[in-house]
ZAFIBA-770380 format. One line per 10 residues: for each residue x, y, z of N, C-alpha, C. Coordinates in nm, 3 decimals, decimal comma. Each point is the difference from the previous one (the first is absolute). Layout:
// residues N
X Y Z X Y Z X Y Z | ...;
// end
This chain:
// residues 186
0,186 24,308 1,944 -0,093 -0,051 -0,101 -0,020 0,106 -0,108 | 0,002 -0,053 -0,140 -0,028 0,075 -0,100 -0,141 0,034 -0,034 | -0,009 0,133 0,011 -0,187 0,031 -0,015 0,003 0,019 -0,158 | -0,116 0,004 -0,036 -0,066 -0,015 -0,129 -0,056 0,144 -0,036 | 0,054 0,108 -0,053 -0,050 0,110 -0,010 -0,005 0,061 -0,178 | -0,110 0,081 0,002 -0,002 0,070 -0,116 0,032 0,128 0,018 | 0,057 0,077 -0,114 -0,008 0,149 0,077 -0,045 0,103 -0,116 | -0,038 0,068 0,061 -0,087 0,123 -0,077 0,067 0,164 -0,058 | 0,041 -0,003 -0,079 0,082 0,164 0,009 -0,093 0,082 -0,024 | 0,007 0,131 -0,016 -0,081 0,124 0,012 0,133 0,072 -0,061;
-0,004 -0,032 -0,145 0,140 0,063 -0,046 -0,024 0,185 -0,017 | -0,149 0,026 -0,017 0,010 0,135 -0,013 0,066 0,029 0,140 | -0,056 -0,054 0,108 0,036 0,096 0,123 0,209 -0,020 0,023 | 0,018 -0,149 -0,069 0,146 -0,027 0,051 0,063 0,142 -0,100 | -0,046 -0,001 -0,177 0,065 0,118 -0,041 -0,001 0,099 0,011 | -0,091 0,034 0,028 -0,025 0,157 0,074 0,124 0,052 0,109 | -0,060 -0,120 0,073 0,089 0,039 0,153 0,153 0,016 -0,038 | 0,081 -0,084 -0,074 0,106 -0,050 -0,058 0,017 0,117 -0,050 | -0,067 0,058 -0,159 0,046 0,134 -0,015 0,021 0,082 0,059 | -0,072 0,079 0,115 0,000 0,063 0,085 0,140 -0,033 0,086;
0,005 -0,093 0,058 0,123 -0,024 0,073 0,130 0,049 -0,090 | 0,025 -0,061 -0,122 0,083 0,059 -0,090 0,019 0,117 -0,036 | -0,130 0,092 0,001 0,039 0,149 -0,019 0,024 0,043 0,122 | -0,013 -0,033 0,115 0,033 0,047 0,078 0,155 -0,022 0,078 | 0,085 -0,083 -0,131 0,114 -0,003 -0,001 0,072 -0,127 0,068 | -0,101 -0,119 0,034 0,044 -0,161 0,030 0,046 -0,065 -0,113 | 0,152 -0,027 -0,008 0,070 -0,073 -0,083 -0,090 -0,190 -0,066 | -0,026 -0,051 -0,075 -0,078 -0,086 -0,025 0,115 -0,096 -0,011 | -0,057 -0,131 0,064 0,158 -0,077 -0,046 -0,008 -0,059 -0,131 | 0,102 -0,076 -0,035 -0,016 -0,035 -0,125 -0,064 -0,101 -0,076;
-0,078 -0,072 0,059 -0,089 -0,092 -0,050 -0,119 0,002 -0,013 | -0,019 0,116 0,023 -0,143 0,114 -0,002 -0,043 0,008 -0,125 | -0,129 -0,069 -0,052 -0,074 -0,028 -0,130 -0,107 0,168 -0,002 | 0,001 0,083 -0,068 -0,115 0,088 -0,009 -0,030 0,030 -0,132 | -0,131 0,068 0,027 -0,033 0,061 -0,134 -0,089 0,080 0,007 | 0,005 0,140 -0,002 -0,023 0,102 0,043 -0,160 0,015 0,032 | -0,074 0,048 0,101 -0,123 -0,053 0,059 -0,080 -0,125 -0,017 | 0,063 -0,089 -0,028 -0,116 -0,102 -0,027 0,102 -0,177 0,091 | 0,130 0,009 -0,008 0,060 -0,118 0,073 0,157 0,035 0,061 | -0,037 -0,038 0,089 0,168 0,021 0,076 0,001 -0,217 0,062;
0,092 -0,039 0,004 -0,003 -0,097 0,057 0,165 -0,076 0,071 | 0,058 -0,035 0,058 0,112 -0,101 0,052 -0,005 -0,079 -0,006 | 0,081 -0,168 -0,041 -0,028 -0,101 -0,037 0,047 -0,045 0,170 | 0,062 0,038 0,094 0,049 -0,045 0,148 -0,120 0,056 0,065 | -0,078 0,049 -0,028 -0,160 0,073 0,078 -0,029 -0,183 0,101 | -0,026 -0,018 -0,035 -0,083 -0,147 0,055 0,167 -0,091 0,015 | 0,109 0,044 0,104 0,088 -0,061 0,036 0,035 -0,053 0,167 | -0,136 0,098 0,006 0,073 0,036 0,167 -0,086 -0,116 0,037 | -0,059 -0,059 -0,049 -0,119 -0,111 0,130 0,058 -0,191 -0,128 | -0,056 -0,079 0,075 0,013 -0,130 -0,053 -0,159 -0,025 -0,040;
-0,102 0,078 -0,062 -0,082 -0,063 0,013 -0,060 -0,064 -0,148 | -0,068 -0,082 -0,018 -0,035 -0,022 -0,098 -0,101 0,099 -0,111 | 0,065 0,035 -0,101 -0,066 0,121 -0,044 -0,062 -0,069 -0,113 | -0,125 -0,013 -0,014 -0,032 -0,076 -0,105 -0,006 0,076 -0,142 | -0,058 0,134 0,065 -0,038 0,068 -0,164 -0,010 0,176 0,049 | 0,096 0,074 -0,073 0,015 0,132 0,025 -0,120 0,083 -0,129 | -0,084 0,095 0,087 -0,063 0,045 -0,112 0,008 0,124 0,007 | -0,004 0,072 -0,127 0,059 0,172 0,019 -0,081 0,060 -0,045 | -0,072 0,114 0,084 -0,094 0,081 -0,116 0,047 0,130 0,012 | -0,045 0,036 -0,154 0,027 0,128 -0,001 -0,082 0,074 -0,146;
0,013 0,095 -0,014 -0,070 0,085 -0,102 0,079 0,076 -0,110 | -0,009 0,001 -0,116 0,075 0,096 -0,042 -0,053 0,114 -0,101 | 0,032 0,129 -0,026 -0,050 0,056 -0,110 0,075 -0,015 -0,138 | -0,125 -0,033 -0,098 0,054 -0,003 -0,117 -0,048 -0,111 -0,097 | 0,040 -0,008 -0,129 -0,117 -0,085 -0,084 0,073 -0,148 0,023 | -0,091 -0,107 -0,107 0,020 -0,102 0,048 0,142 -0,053 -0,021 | 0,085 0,043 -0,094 0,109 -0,060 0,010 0,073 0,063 0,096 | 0,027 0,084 0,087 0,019 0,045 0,154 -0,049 -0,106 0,102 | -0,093 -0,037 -0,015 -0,034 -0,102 0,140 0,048 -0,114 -0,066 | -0,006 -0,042 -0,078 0,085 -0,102 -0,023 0,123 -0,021 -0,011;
0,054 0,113 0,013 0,173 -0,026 -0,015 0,008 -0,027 0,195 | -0,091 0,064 0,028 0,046 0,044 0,162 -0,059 -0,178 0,057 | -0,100 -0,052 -0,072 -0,030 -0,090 0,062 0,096 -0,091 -0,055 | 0,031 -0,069 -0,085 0,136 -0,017 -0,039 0,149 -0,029 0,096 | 0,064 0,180 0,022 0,061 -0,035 0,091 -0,029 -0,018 0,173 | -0,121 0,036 0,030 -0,027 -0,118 0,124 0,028 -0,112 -0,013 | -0,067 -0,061 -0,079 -0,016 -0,158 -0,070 0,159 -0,054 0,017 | 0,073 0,069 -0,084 0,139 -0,080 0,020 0,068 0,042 0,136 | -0,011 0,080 0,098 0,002 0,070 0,128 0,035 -0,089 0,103 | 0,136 -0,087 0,052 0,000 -0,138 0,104 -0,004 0,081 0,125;
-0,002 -0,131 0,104 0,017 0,071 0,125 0,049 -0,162 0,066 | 0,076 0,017 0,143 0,039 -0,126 0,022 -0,102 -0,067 0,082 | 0,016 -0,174 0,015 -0,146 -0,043 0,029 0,015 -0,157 0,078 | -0,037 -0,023 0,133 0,044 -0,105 0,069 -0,112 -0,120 -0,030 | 0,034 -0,143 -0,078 -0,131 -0,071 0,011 0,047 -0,142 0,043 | 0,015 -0,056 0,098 0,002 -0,153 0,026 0,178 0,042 0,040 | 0,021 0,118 0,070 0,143 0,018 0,045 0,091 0,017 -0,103 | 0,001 -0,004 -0,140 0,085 0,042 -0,068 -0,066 0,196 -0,084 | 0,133 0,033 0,008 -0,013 0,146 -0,033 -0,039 0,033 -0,230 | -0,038 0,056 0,034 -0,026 0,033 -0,191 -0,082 0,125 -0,001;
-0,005 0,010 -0,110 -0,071 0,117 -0,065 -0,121 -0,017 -0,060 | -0,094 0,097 -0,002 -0,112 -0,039 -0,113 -0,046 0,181 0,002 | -0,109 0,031 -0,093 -0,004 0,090 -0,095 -0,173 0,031 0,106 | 0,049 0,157 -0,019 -0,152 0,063 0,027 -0,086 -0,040 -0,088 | -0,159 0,048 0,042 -0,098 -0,005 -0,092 -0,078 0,145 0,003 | 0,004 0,055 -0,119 -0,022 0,131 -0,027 -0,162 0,017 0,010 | -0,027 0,072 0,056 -0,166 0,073 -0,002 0,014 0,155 -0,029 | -0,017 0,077 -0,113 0,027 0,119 -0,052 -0,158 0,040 -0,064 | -0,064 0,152 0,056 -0,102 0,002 -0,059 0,059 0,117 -0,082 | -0,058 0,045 -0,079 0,051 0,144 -0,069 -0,093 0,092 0,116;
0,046 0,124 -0,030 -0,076 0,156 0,096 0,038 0,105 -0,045 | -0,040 0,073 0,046 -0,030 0,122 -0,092 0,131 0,132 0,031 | 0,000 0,042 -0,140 0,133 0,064 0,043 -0,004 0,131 0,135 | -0,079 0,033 0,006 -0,032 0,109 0,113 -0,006 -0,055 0,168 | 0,049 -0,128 0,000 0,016 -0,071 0,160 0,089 -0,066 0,000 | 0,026 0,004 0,186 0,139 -0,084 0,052 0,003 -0,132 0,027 | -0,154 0,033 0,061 -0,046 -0,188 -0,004 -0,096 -0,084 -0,065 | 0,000 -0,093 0,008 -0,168 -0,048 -0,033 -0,087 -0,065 0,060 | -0,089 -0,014 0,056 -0,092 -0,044 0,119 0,000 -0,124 -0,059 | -0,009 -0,045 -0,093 -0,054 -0,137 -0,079 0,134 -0,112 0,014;
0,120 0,082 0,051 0,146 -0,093 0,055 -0,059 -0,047 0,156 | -0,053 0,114 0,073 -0,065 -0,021 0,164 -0,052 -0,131 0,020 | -0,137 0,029 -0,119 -0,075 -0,090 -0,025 0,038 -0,149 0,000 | 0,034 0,019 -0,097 0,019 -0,165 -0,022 0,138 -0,109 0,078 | 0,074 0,163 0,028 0,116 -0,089 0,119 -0,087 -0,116 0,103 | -0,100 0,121 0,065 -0,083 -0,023 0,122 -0,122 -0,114 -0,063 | -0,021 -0,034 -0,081 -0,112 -0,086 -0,068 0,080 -0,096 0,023 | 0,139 -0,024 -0,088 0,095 -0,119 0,020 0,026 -0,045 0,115 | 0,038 0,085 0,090 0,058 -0,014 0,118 -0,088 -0,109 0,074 | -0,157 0,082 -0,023 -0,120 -0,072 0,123 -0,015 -0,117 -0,079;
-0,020 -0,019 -0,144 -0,005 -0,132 -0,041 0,117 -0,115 0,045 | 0,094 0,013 0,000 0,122 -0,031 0,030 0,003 -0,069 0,148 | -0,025 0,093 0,104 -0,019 -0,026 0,147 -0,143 -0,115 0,011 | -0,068 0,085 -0,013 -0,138 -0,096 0,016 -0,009 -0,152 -0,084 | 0,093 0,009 -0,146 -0,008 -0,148 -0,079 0,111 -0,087 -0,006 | 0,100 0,055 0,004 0,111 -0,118 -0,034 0,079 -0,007 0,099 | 0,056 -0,142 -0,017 0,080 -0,078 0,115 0,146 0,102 0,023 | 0,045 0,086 0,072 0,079 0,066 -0,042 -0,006 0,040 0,179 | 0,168 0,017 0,057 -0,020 0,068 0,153 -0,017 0,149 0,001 | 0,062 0,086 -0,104 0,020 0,129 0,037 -0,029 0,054 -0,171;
0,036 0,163 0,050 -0,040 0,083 -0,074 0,118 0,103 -0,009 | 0,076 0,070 -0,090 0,070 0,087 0,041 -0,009 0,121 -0,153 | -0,076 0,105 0,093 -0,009 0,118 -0,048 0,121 0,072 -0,024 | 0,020 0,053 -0,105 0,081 0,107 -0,006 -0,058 0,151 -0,032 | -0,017 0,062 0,062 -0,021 0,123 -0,005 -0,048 0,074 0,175 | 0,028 0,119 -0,044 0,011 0,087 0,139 -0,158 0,094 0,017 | -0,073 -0,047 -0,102 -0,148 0,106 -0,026 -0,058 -0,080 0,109 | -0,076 0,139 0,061 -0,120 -0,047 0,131 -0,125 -0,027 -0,077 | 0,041 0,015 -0,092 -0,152 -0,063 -0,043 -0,033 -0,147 0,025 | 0,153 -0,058 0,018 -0,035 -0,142 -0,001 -0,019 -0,024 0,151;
-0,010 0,084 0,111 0,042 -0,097 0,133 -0,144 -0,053 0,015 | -0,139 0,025 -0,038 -0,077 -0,107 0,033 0,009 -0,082 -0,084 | 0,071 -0,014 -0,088 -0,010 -0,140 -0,059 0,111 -0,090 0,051 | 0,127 0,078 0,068 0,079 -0,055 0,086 -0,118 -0,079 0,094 | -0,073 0,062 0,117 -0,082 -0,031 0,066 -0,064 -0,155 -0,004 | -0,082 0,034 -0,132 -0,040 -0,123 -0,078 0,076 -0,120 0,047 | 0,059 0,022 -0,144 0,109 -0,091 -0,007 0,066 -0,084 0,196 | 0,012 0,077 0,052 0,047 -0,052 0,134 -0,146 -0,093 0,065 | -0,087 0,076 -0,015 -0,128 -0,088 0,015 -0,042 -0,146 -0,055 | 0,049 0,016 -0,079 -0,024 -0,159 -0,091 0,070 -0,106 0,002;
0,138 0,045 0,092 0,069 -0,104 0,081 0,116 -0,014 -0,021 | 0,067 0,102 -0,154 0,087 -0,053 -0,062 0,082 0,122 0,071 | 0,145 -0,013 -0,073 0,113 0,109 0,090 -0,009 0,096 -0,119 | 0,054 0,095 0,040 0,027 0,108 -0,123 0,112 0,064 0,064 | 0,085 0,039 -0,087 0,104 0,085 -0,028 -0,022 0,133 -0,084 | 0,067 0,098 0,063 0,028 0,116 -0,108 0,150 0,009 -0,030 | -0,003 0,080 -0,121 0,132 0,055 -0,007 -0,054 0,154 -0,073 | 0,106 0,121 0,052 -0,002 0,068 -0,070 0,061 0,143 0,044 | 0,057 0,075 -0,081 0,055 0,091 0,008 -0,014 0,064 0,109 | 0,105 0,091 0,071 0,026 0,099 0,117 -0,105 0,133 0,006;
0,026 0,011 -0,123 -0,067 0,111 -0,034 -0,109 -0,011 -0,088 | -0,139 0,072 0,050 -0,178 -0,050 -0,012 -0,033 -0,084 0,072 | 0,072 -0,065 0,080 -0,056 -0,140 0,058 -0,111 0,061 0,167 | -0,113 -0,043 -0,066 -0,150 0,040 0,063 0,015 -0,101 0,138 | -0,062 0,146 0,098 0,004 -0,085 0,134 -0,062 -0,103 0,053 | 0,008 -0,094 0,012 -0,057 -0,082 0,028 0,056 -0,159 -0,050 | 0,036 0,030 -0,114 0,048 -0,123 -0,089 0,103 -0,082 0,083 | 0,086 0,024 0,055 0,136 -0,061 0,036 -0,054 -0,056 0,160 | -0,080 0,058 0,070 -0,106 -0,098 0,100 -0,075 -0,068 0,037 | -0,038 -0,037 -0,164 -0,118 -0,076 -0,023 0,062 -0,148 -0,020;
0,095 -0,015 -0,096 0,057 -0,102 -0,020 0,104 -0,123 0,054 | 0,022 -0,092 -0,040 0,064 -0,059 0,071 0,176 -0,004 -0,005 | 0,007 0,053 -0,158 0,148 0,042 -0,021 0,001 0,142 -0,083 | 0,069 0,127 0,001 -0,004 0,067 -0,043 0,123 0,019 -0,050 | 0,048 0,018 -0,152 0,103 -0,008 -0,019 0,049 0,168 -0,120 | 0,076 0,059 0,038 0,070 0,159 -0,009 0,074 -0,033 -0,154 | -0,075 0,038 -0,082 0,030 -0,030 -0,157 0,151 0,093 -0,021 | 0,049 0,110 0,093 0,085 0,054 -0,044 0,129 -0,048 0,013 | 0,034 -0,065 0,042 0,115 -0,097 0,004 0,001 -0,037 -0,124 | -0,095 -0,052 -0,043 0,012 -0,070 -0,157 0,028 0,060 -0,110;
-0,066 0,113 -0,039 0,028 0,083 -0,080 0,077 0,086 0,022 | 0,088 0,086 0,115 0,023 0,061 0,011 0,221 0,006 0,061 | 0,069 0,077 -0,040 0,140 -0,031 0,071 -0,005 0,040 0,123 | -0,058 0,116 0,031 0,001 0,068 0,135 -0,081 -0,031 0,041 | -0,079 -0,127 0,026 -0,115 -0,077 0,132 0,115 -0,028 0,095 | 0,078 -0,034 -0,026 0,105 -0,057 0,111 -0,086 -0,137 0,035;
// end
């Protein structure tokens, strides 16, 4: 059966991690979308399951004036990923959430925020089976928690490396982002 899921990115934590993996000398494969701290993305990310993905949402932050967040929100906006609905396969386009922040930080609490605002609105209101997080920050495992509480399934995905203990036991599928982005995941 095809579940009905939304999913949530935490693009600061996916780019972060992503850079990091890269300087530390992991070949990126080639369909690897980035742009230097603010979006890394794969359009085969959301390949491995059949589920119904209704709506991918990406947050992230960037420094810099307004025509900077808008170019970046922009290319989210045109950004596909592949997408199962009524058994036939297609594509459809992220939806960008970009706050600006300040040039002296890596992250921005106000991406945390409102992932986790969406998320609980999301679980608690709409007709929808699951949830699938992407990111490896422990900040989120009580909202993993949550989320499992309210009845619905949740999924993570997310990188090898940062991925906070707890995350990959909480859930009901946990899925190892480095395969996707990466040549040497094997």
């Amino acid at each position: 059966m095809i579940k009905s899921v939304l999913a949530f990115v935490d693009g600061e934590n996916l780019t972060l991690r992503y850079q990091e993996m890269r300087a530390s000398g992991r070949a990126p494969c080639d369909e690897v979308i980035h742009e230097q701290d603010c979006f890394v993305w794969v359009p085969t990310i959301t390949r491995w399951t059949q589920m119904n993905l209704i709506r991918v949402l990406y947050y992230t932050s960037v420094v810099g004036d307004d025509d900077k967040v808008a170019g970046v929100v922009g290319k989210i906006g045109q950004t596909q990923y592949m997408c199962v609905s009524d058994g036939t396969i297609g594509t459809a386009t992220l939806i960008p959430r970009v706050h600006k922040k300040p040039s002296n930080t890596k992250k921005s609490k106000v991406v945390d925020v409102e992932l986790t605002i969406d998320v609980m609105r999301a679980a608690l209101t709409m007709p929808i089976d699951g949830i699938f997080l992407l990111s490896g920050d422990g900040d989120y495992l009580q909202l993993v928690k949550e989320v499992t509480r309210s009845s619905k399934q949740i999924y993570v995905g997310a990188f090898s490396s940062g991925l906070a203990n707890g995350l990959r036991n909480n859930v009901e599928n946990f899925v190892d982002l480095d395969r996707f982005f990466f040549r040497d995941a094997g």
